[in-house]
C-alpha positions as CSV (number, residue, x, y, z in Angstrom):
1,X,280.0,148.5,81.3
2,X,279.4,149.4,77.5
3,X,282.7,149.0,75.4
4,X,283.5,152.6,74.5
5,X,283.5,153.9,77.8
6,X,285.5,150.6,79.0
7,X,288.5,151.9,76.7
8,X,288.2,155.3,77.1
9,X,289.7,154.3,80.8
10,X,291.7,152.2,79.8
11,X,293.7,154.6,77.2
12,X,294.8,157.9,78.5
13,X,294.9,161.2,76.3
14,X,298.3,163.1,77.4
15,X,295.7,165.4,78.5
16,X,294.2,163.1,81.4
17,X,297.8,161.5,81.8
18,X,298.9,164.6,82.6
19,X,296.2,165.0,85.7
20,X,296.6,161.4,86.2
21,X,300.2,161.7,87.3
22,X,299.6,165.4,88.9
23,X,302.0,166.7,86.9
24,X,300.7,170.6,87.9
25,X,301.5,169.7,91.2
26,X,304.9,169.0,91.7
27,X,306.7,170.0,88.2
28,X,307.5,173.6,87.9
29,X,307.3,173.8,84.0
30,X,305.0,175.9,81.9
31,X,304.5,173.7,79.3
32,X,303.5,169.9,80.6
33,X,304.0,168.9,76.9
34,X,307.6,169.0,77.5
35,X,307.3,166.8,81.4
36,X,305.3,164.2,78.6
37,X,308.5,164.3,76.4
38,X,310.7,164.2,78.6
39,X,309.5,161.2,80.4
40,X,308.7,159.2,77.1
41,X,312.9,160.3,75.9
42,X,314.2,159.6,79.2
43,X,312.5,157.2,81.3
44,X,310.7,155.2,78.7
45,X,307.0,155.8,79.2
46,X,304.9,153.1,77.9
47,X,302.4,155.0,74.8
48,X,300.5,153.4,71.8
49,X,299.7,155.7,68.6
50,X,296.9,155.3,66.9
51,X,295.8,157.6,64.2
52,X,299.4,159.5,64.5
53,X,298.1,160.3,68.2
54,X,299.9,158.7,71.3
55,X,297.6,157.1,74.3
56,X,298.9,155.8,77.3
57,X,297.7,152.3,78.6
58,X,296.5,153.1,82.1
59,X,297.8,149.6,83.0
60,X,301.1,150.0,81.4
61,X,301.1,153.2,83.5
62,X,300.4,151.4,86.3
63,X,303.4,149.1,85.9
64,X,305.8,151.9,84.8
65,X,305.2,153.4,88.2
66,X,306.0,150.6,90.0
67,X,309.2,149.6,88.1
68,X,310.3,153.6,88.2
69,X,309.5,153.7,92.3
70,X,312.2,153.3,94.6
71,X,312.9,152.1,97.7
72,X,315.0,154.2,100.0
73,X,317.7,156.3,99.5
């Protein structure tokens, strides 16, 4: 696999985090922006910047779901 398109699946634009996590599927907000804020303010969700702009680690993702997932009521 060449390099470039190695990383470009291994960082996430908020863009294809967005889809990644279906966010147009189950949150009723207008602006999926805010859903990104929200779960970055609230809930801790693992980002790097680079340039100024935030990218999202698929395999911190990965590990942020399964530490957020509960079990039960």
């Amino acid at each position: 696999m060449e390099r470039s398109s190695q990383l470009e699946s291994e960082l996430m634009t908020e863009g294809e985090l967005i889809a990644y996590l279906r966010i147009p599927e189950i949150s009723k907000s207008k602006d999926y922006h805010n859903v990104i804020e929200n779960l970055k303010r609230m809930h801790q969700l693992p980002r790097i910047h680079i340039c100024g702009r935030p990218l999202y680690p698929q395999d911190a993702i990965k590990e942020w779901i399964k530490q957020k997932t509960s079990h039960g009521k």
